[in-house]
C-alpha positions in Angstrom: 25.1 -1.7 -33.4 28.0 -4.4 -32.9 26.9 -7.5 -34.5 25.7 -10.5 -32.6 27.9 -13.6 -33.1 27.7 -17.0 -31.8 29.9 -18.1 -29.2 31.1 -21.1 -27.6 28.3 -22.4 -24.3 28.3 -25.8 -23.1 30.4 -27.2 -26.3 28.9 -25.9 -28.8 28.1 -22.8 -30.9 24.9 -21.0 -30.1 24.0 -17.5 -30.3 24.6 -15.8 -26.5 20.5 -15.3 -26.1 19.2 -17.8 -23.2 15.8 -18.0 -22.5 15.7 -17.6 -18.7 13.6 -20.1 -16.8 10.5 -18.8 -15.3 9.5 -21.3 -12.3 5.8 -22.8 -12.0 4.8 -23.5 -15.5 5.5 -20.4 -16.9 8.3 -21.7 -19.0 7.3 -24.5 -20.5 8.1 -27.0 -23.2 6.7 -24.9 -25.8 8.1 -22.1 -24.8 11.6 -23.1 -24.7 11.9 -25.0 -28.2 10.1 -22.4 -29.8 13.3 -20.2 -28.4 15.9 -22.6 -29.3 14.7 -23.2 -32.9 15.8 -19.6 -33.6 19.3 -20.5 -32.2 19.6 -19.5 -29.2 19.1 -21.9 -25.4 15.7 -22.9 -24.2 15.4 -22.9 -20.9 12.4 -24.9 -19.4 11.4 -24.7 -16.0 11.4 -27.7 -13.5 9.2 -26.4 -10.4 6.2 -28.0 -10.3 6.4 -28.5 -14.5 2.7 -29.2 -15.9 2.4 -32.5 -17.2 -0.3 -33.8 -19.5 -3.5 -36.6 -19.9 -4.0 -38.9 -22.7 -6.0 -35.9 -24.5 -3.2 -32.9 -23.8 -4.9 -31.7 -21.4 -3.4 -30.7 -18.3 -3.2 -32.2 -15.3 -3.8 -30.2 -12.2 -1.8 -30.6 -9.4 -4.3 -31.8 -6.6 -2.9 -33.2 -3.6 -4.8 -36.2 -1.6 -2.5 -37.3 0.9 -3.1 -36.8 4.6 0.1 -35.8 6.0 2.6 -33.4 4.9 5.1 -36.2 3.9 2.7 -37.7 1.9 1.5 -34.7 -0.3 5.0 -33.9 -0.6 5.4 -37.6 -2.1 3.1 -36.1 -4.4 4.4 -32.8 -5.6 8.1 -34.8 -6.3 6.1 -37.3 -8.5 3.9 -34.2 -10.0 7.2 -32.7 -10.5 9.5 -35.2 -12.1 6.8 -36.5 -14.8 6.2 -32.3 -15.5 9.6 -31.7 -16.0 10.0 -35.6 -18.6 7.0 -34.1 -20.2 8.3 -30.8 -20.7 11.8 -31.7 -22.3 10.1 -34.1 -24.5 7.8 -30.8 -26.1 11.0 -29.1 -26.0 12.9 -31.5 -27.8 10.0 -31.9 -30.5 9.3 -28.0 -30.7 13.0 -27.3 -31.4 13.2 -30.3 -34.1 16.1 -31.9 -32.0 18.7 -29.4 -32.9 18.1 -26.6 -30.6 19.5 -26.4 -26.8 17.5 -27.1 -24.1 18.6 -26.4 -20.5 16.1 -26.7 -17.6 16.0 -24.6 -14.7 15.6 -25.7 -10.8 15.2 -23.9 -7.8 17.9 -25.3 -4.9 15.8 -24.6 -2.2 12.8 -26.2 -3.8 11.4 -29.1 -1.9 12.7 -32.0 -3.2 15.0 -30.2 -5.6 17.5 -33.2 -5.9 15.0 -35.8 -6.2 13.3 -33.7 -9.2 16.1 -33.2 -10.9 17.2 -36.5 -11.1 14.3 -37.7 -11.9 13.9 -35.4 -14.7 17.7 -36.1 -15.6 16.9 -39.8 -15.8 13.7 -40.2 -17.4 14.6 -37.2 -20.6 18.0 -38.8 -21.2 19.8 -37.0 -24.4 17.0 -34.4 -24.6 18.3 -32.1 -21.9 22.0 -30.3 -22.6 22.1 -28.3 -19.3 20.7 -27.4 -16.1 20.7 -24.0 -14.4 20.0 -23.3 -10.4 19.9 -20.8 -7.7 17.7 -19.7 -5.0 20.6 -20.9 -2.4 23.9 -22.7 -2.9 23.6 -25.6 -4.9 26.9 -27.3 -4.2 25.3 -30.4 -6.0 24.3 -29.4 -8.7 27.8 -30.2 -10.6 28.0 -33.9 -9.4 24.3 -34.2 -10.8 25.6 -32.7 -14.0 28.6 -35.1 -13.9 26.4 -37.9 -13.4 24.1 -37.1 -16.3 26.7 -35.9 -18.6 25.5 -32.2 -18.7 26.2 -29.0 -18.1 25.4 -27.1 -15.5 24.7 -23.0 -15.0 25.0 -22.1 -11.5 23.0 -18.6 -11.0 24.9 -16.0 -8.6 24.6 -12.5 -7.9 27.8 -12.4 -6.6 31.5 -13.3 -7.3 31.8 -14.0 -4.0 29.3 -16.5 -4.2 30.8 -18.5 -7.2 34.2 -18.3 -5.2 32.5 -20.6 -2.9 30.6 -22.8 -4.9 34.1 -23.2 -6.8 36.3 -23.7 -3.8 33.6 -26.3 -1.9 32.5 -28.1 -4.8 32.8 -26.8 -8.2 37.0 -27.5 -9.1 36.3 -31.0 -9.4 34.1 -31.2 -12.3 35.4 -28.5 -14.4 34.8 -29.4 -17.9 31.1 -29.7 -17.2 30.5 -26.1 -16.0 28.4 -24.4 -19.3 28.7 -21.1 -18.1 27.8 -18.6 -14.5 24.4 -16.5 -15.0 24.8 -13.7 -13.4 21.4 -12.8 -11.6 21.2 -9.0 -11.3 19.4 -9.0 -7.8 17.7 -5.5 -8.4 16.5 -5.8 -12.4 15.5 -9.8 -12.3 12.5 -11.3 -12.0 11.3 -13.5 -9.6 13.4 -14.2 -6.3 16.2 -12.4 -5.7 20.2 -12.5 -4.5 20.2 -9.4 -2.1 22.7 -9.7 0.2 22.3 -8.7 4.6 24.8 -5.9 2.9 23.2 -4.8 -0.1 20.5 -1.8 -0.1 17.4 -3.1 -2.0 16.9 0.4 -2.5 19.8 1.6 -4.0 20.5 -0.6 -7.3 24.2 -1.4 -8.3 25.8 -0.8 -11.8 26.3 -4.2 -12.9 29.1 -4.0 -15.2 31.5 -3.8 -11.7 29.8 -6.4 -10.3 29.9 -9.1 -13.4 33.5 -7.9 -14.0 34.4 -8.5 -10.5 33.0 -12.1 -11.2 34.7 -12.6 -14.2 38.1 -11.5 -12.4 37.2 -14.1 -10.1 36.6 -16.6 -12.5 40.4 -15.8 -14.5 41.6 -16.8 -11.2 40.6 -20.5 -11.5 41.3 -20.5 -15.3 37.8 -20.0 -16.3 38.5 -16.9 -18.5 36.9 -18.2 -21.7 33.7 -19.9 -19.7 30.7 -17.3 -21.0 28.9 -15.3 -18.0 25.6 -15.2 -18.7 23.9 -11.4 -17.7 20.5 -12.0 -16.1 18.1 -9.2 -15.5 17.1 -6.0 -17.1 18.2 -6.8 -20.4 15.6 -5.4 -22.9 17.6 -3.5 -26.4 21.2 -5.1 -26.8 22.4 -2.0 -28.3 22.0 -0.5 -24.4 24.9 -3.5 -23.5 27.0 -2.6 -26.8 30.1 -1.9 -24.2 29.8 -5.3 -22.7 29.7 -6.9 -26.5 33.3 -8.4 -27.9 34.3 -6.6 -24.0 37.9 -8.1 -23.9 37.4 -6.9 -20.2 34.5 -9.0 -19.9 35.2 -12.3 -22.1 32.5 -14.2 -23.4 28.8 -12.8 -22.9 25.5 -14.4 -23.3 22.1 -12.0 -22.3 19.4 -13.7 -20.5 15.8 -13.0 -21.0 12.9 -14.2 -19.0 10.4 -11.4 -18.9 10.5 -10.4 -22.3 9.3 -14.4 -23.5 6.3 -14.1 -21.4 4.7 -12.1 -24.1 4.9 -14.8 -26.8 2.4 -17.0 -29.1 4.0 -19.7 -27.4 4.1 -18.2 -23.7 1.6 -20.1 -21.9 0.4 -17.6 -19.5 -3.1 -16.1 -20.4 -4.4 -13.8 -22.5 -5.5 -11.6 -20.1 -1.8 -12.1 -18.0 -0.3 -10.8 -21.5 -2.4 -7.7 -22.2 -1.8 -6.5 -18.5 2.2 -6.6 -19.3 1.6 -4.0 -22.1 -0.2 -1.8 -19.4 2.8 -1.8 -16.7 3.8 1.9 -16.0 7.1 2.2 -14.9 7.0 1.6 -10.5 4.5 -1.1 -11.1 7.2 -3.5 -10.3 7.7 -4.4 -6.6 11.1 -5.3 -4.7 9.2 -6.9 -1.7 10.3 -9.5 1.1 6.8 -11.3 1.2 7.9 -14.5 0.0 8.1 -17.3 2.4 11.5 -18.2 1.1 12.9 -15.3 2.9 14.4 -13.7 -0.3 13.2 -10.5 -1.9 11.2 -11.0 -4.9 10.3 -8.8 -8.0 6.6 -9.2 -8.8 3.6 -6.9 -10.2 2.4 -4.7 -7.7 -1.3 -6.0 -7.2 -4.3 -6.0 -5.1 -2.5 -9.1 -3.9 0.9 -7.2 -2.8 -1.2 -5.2 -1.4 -2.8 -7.0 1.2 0.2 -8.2 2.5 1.7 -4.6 3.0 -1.5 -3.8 4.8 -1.2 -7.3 7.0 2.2 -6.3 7.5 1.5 -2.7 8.8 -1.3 -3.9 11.0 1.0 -5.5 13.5 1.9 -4.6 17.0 4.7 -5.7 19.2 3.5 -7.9 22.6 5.1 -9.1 25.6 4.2 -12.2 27.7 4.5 -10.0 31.4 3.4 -6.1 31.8 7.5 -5.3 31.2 8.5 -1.4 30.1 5.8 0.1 28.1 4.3 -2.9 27.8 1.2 -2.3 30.6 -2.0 -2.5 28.3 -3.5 -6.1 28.1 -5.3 -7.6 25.2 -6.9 -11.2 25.0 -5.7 -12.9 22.6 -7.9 -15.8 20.4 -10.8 -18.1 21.2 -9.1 -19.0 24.5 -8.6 -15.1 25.5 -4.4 -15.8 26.4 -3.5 -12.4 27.8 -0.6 -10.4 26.4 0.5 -6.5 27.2 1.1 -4.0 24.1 1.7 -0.5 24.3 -1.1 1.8 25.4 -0.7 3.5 21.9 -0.8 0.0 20.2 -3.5 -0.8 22.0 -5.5 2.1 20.8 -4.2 0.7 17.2 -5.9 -2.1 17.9 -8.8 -0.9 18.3 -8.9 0.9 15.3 -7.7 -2.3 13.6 -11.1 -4.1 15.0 -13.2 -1.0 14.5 -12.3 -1.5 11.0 -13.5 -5.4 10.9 -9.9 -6.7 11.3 -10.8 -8.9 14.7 -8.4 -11.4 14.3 -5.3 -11.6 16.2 -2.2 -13.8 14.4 0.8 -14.2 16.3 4.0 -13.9 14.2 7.7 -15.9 15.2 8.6 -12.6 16.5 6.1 -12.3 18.9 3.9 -9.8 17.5 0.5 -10.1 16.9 -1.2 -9.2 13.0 -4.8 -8.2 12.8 -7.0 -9.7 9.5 -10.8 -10.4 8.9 -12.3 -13.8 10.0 -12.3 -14.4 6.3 -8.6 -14.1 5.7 -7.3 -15.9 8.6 -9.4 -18.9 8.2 -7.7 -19.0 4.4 -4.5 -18.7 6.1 -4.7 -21.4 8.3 -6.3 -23.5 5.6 -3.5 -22.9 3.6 -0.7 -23.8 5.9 -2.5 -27.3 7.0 -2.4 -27.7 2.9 1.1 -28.0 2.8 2.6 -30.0 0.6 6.5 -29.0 1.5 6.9 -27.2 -1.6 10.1 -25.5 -0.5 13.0 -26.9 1.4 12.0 -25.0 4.3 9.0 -22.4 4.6 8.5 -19.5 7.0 4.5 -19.9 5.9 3.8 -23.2 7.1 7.1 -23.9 9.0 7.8 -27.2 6.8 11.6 -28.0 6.7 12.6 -30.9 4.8 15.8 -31.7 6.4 14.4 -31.9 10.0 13.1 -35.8 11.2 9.7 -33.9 12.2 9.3 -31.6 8.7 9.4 -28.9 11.0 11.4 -25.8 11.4 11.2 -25.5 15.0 9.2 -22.0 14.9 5.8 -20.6 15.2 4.0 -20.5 10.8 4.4 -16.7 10.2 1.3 -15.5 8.9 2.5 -12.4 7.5 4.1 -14.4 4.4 1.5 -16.8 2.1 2.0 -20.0 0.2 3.9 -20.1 -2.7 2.5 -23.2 -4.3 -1.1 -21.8 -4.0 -0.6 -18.4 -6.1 1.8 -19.6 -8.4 -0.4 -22.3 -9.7 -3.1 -20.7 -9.9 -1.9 -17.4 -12.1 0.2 -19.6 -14.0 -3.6 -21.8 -14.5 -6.0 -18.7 -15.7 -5.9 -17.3 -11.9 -7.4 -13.6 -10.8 -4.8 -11.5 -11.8 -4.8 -9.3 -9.4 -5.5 -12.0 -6.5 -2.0 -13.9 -7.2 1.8 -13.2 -7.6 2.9 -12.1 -11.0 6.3 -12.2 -10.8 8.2 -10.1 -13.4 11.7 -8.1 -13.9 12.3 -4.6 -13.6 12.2 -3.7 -17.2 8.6 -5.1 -17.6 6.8 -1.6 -18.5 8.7 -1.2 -21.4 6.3 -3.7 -23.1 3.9 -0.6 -23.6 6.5 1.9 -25.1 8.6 -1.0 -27.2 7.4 -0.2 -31.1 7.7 -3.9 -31.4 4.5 -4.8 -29.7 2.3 -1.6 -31.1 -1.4 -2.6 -32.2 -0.9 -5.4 -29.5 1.5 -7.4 -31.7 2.5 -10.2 -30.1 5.2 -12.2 -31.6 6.4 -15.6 -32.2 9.7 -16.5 -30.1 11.3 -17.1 -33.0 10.1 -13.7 -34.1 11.6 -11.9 -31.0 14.5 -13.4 -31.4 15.1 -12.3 -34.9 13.9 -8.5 -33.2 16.6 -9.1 -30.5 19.5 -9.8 -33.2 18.9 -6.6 -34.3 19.6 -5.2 -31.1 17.2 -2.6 -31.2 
């Protein structure tokens, strides 16, 4: 096994082992000093960050305002004193010394805001910021503005190419590094390209190479890529070690750190990882971002496959195939379906699933009184958590808040399940997000007896790249 030696990130030397940012309170302050007092980068998330009482204790995130705009108000100020809380734990955990980056979501609602926010009120404690989920062209004026570094995460060279080209060649000196997201092995949401096969994964050393060519282009040969997803033993990434092909390398990890001391996901959310079987992760496009996601397959995945295949196309005129009418909701609005959808229906209400839901793409979903009276609960809770939601048809940017398009009830909200699994939540009733590699936790010799170690100690395990 090569040996693992520090390289240059950001201006300074640290060993190439980030922490990758888990959104939602999963990575925390704790979490992320504890990983940068063994020398390598703390990341901390900044999406929806817990913050904390007078007594430690923390503060759940309940929303009182009567409108959408205003509960949004809320979540930016929930999420701004989170994230201040968050770097000052990290700070203190890592004794001042380690490196602390925070991660934010681009198309989280009121990313901008947040970040500043967080930027402003943790001055000096925070030494970078990484984002995806979208194009965050801003993100290196923020990091200008603040004096920090910023990690962009792509799953494409093509995509840096144009964060580069638009925004990125005028502030250089404070780009940290590119995290390279592998859209088929990561974690949580997802890169996948219209072009790319979710089920057919890529190699990824062509595809981070490709980036790195990319990069030599603008003179950014010596910035370190950063290789996100699917990571477990370094001695499986020996080739890309020292790669002159390559250039500098740092390995993220996000799943592995959820099985720390100082994780704070639950006990019970830490013995189900060492469980996982190999195909208990699901690639699904559930979320109401509109990117795939990699999460636990659950009783809560499950559902929405089944909501998902209880849907039938409908027209607003008998047109085609379209001859069979069906009344649709409390004021029994006619559509036509098929004749064999029709008979589909009635199986679907045979089975207790009365309730019609039409979709943005006019077709109708079938669900029990109970579920759809949680789903419409749920989207006249929203808060705006996302720039724009297919749930709740929220959008940020637009002077009404909304998209222009019918909620899709075939998606769910975000907000709700996150904070709840991340908060001692049913297991099997919420989104557990998690990479590709997860069921390895049960084979791994390092967690045998139900060890579960400090992240200090799995960093010292990872230096040994076995």
């Amino acid at each position: 096994m090569k040996a693992i030696n520090a390289i240059r990130m950001g201006g300074v030397e640290v060993l190439p082992l980030v922490e990758g940012g888990k959104g939602v309170a999963v990575s925390n302050g704790a979490s992320c000093g504890a990983w940068a007092s063994g020398g390598g980068v703390g990341t901390f998330s900044a999406v929806n960050a817990d913050s904390y009482d007078e007594n430690g204790e923390v503060i759940r995130q309940i929303y009182h305002g009567k409108t959408r705009r205003e509960r949004h108000e809320e979540l930016v100020a929930y999420g701004i004193r989170g994230g201040i809380a968050q770097a000052q734990e990290a700070h203190e955990r890592s004794n001042g010394q380690g490196r602390i980056h925070t991660n934010i979501l681009w198309e989280m609602g009121g990313a901008e805001r947040v970040v500043r926010g967080i930027l402003e009120g943790a001055r000096g404690l925070i030494n970078g910021i990484t984002c995806g989920a979208g194009m965050p062209y801003r993100l290196s004026e923020i990091a200008r503005e603040f004096r920090v570094h910023y990690y962009p995460i792509v799953s494409s060279g093509r995509a840096f190419a144009a964060l580069w080209k638009r925004s990125y060649n005028k502030t250089r000196e404070w780009l940290g590094g590119v995290v390279y997201e592998d859209p088929w092995l990561a974690g949580g949401h997802n890169g996948l390209s219209n072009s790319e096969d979710p089920a057919r994964p890529e190699d990824p050393y062509p595809r981070v190479l490709k980036l790195r060519q990319q990069m030599r282009e603008f003179g950014l040969g010596e910035v370190p890529i950063i290789m996100a997803g699917g990571v477990w033993w370094l001695e499986e990434w020996q080739d890309w070690i020292d790669n002159p092909e390559l250039g500098p390398i740092a390995f993220q990890f996000g799943t592995r750190p959820l099985l720390t001391q100082e994780s704070p996901i639950s006990d019970a959310w830490k013995q189900r990882l060492l469980t996982l079987k190999e195909g208990d992760i699901l690639l699904q496009r559930f979320s109401p971002t509109g990117f795939y996601s990699s999460a636990v397959r659950n009783e809560f995945l499950s559902e929405l496959e089944a909501r998902n295949e209880r849907q039938v196309a409908f027209t607003q005129e008998p047109v085609g195939d379209h001859v069979a009418e069906y009344a649709v909701g409390p004021r029994r609005r006619r559509v036509w379906l098929t004749p064999h959808d029709r008979a589909r229906v009635a199986g679907f209400e045979a089975s207790g699933f009365t309730e019609a839901m039409r979709t943005p793409d006019n077709t109708l979903i079938f669900v029990t009184p109970e579920k759809q009276a949680e789903i419409v609960q749920d989207q006249v809770d929203c808060m705006g958590c996302l720039s724009s939601c297919r749930f709740s048809n929220w959008d940020q940017h637009s002077a009404t808040f909304d998209n222009g398009k019918k909620a899709d009830p075939r998606s769910f909200c975000i907000q709700k399940t996150l904070q709840d699994v991340a908060h001692d939540g049913a297991l099997e009733h919420n989104l557990m997000f998690a990479g590709h590699n997860a069921f390895r936790f049960g084979s791994d010799p390092f967690y045998s007896n139900g060890f579960i170690p400090t992240a200090k100690q799995l960093v010292e395990r990872i230096l040994t790249g076995r």
